[in-house]
Backbone bond lengths (Angstrom), bond angles and torsions (degrees), N, CA, C in turn:
res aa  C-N    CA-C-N  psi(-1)  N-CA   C-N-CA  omega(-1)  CA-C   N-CA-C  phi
1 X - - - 1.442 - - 1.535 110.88 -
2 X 1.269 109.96 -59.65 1.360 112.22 164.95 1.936 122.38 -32.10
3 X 1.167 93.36 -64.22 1.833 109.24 -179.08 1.653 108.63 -51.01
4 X 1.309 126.39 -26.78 1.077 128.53 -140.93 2.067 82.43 -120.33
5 X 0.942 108.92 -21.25 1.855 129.95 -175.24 1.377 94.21 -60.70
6 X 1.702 104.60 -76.91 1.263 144.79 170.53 1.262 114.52 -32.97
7 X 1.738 128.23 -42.26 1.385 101.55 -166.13 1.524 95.78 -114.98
8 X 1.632 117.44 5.96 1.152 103.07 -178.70 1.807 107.78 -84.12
9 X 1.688 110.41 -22.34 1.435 116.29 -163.81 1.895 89.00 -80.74
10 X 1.385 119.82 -32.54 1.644 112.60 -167.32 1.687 78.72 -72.90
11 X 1.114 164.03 -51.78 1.734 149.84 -137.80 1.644 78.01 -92.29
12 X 0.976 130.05 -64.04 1.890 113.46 -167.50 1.316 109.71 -55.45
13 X 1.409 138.67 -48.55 1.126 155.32 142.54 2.236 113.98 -2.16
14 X 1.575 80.78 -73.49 1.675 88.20 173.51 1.516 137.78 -90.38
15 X 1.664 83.62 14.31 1.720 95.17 165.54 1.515 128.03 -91.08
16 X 1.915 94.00 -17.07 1.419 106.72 169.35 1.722 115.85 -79.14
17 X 1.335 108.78 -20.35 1.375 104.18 175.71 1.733 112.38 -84.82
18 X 1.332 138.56 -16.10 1.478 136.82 149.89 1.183 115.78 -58.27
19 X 1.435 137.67 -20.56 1.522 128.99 -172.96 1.592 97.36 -56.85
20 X 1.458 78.17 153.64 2.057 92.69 173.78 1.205 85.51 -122.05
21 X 1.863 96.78 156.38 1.156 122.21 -177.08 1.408 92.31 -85.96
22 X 1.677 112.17 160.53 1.720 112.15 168.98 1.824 116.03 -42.03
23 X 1.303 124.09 168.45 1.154 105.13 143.69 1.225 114.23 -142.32
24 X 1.970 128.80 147.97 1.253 132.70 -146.63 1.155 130.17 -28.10
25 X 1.409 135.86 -18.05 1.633 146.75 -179.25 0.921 110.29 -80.27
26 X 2.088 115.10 -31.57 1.350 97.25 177.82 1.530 114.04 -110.63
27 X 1.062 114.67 8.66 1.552 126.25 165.57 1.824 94.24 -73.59
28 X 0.880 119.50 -55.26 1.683 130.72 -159.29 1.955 91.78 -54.50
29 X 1.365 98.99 -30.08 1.843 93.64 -167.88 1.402 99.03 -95.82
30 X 0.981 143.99 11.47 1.173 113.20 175.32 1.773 98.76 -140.90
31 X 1.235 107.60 8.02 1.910 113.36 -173.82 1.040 106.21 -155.86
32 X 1.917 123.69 158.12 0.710 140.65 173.26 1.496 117.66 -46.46
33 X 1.082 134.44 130.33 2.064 116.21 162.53 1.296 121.63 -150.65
34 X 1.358 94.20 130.58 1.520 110.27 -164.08 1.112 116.96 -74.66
35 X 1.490 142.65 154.92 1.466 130.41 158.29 1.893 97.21 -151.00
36 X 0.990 125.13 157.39 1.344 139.47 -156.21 1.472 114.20 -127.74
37 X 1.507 133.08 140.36 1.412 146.51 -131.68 1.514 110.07 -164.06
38 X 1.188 126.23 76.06 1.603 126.78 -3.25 1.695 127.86 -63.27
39 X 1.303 134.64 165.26 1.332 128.36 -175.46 1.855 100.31 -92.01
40 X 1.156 102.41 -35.14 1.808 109.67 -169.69 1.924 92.70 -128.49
41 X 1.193 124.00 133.51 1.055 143.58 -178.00 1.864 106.87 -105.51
42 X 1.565 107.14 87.39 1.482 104.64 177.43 1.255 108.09 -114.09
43 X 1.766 121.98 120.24 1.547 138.48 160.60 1.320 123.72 -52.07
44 X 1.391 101.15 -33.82 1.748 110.52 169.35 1.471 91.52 80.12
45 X 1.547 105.63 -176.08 1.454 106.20 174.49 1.908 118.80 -69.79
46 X 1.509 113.14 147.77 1.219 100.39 -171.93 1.555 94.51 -134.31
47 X 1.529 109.46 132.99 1.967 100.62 177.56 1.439 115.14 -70.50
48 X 1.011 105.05 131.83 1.945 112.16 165.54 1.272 112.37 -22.93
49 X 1.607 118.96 -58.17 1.349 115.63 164.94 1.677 141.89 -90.33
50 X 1.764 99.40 36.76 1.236 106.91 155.90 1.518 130.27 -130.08
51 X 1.287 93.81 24.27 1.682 120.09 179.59 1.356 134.49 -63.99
52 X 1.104 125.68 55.42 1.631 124.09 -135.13 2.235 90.21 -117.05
53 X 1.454 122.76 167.64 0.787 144.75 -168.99 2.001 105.77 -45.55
54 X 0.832 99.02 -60.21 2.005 121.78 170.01 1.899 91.65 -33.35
55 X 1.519 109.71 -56.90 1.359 95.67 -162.80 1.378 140.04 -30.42
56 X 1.646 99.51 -52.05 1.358 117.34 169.99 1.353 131.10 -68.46
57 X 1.808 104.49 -8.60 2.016 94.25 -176.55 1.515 82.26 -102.38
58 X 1.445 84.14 151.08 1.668 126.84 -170.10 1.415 114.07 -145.27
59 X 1.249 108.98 114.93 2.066 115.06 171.58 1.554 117.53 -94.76
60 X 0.648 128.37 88.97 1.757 132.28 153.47 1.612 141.55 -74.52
61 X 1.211 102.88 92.47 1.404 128.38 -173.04 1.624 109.65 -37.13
62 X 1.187 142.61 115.00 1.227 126.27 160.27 1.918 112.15 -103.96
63 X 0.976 119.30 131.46 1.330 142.66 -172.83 1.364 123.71 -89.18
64 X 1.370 132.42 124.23 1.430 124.58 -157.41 1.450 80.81 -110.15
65 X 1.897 141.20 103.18 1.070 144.85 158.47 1.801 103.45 -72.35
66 X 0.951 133.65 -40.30 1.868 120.58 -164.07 1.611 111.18 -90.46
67 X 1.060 122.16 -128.23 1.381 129.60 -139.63 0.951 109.07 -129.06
68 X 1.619 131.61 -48.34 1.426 130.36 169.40 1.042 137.63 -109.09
69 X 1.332 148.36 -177.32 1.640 133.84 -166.67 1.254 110.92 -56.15
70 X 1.640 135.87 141.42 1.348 122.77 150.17 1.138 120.29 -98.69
71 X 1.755 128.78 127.73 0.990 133.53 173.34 1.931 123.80 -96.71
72 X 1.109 117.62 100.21 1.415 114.79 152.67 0.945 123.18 -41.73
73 X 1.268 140.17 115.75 1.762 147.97 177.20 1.263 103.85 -97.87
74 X 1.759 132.56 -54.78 1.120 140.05 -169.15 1.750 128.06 -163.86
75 X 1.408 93.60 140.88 1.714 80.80 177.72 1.548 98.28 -155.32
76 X 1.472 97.40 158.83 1.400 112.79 -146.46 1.515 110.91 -134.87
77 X 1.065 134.96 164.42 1.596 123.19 -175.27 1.667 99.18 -156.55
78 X 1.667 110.33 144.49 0.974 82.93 -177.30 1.312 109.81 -111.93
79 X 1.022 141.85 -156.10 1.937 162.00 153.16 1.358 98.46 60.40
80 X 1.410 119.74 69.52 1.591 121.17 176.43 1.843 110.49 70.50
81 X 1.097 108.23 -7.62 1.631 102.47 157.17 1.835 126.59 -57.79
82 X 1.441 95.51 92.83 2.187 81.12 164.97 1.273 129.82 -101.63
83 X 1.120 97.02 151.34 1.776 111.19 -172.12 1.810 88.65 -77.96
84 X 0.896 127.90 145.81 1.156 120.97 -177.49 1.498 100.51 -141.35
85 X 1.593 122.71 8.31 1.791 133.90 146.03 1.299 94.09 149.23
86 X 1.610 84.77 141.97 1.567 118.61 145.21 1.133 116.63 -150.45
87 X 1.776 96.96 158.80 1.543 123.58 162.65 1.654 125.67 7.77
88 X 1.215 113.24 87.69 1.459 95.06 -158.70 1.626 97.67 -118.00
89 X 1.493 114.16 18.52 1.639 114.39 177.99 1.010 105.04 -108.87
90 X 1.548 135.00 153.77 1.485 100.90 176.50 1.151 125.31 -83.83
91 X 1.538 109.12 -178.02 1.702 121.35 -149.11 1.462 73.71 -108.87
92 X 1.727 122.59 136.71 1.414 130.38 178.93 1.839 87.47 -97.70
93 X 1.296 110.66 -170.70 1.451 124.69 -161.57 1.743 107.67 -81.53
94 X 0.992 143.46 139.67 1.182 118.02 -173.72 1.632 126.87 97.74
95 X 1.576 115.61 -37.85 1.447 134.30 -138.38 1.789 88.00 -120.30
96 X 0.721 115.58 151.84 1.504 144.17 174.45 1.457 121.00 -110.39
97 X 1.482 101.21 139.49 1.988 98.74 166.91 1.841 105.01 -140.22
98 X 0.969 114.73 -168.72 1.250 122.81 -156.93 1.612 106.10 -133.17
99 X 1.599 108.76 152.80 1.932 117.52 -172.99 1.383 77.93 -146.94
100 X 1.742 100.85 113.04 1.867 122.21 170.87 1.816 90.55 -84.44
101 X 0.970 97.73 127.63 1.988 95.03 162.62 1.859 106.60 -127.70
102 X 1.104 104.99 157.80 1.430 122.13 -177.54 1.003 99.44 -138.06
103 X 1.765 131.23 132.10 1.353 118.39 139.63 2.295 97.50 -142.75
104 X 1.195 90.19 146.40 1.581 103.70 173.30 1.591 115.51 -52.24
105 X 1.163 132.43 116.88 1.508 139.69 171.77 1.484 96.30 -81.76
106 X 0.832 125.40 149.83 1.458 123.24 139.91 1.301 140.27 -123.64
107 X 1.259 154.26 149.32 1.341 129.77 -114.41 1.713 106.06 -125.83
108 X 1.016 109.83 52.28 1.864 153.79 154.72 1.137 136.07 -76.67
109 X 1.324 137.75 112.54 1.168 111.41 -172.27 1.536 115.28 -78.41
110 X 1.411 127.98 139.72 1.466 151.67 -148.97 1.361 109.19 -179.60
111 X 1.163 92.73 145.15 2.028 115.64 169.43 1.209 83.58 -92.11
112 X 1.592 92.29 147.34 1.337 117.98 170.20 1.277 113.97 -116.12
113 X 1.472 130.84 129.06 1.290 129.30 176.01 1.515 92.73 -159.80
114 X 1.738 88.15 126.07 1.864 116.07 156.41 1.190 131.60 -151.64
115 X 1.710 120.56 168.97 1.323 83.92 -159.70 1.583 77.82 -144.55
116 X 1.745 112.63 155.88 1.662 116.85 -171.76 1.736 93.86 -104.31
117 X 1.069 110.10 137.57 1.311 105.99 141.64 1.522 153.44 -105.02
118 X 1.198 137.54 86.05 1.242 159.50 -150.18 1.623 107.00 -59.04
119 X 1.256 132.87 88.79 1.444 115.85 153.17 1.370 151.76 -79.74
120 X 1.209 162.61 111.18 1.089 162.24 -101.33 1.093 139.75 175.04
121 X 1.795 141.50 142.82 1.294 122.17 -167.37 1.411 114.52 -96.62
122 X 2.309 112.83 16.73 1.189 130.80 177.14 1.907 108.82 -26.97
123 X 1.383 106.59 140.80 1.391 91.82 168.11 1.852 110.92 -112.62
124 X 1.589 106.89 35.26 1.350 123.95 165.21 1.627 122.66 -117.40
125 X 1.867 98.16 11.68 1.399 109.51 176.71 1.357 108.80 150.35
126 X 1.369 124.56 143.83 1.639 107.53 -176.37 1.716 106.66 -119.62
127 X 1.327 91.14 6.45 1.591 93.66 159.56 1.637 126.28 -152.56
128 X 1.388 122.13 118.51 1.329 121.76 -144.69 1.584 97.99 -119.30
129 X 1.453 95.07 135.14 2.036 101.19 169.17 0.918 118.94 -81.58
130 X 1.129 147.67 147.84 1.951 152.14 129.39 1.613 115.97 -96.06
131 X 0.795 107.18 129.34 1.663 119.41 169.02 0.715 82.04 -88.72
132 X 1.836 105.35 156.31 1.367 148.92 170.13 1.611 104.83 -137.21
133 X 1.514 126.61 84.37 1.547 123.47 -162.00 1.944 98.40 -116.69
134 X 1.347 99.33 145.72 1.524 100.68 160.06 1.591 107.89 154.54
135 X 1.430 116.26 156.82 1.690 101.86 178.67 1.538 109.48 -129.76
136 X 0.838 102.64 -164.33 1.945 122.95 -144.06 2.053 88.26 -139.00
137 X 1.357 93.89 85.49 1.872 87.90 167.76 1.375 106.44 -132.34
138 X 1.340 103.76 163.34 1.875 130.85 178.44 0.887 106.07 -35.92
139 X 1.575 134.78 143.44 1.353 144.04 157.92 1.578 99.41 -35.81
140 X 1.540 97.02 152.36 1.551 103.67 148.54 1.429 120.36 -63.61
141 X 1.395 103.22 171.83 1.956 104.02 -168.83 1.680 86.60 -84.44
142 X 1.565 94.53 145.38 1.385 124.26 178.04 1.140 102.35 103.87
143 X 1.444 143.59 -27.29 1.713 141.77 -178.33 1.054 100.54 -93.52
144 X 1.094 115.94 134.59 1.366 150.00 162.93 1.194 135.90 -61.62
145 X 1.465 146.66 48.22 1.381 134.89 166.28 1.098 124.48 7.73
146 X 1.486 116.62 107.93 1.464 101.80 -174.50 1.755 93.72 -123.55
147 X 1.728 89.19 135.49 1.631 111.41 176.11 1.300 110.56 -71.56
148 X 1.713 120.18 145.26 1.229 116.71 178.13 1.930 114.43 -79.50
């Protein structure tokens, strides 16, 4: 009784470890799903002396790929990054909305790294990253730094 206990609970047991997770086609049919335009936000190198106010705003498309409305609830930025709006109706299937970001450069050389966080009622994640990568270095030799 035991043996027969035993190997029936290890076979129920190892049927939960074969499950597959969905995969995107069928998440896309039955839920909202987000995907983002650009996915990684890179500035590339930028000269000290071309650092001007513009640098820091950035638009990022979010994309309603599945089936039902996508709703943005919240998004967040961190280390002095502001969201300064998004999309706050929902995104129907098909349809796209937009994440304005701002953050201050300053005209130093520095790596830049930030990162948004996207919340959502996506059924491919309900909270999504974006990098924001790139740095701020010295003229090449012969240019001149010029002080404000």
């Amino acid at each position: 009784m035991k043996r027969t206990l035993l190997t029936f609970l290890s076979i129920v047991l190892s049927i939960g470890l074969f499950a597959q997770e969905p995969n995107d086609e069928e998440i896309k049919k039955a839920n909202p799903f987000i995907r983002f335009s650009p996915t990684e936000v890179n500035l590339g190198s930028i000269d000290v002396n071309s650092v001007t106010e513009e640098t820091g705003k950035i638009s990022i498309e979010a994309h309603n790929d599945g089936s039902l409305p996508l709703i943005i609830t919240n998004v967040a930025g961190c280390c002095g990054t502001r969201i300064t709006s998004w999309t706050r109706e929902p995104i129907m299937p098909g349809e796209k909305g937009t994440v304005q970001i701002f953050f201050r450069i300053s005209p130093t050389p520095q790596r830049i790294s930030r990162t948004i966080t996207v919340q959502s009622n996506a059924g491919n994640g309900k909270a999504k990253k974006i990098a924001i990568l790139g740095e701020v270095v010295l003229p090449k030799a012969g240019n001149e730094i010029k002080l404000p």
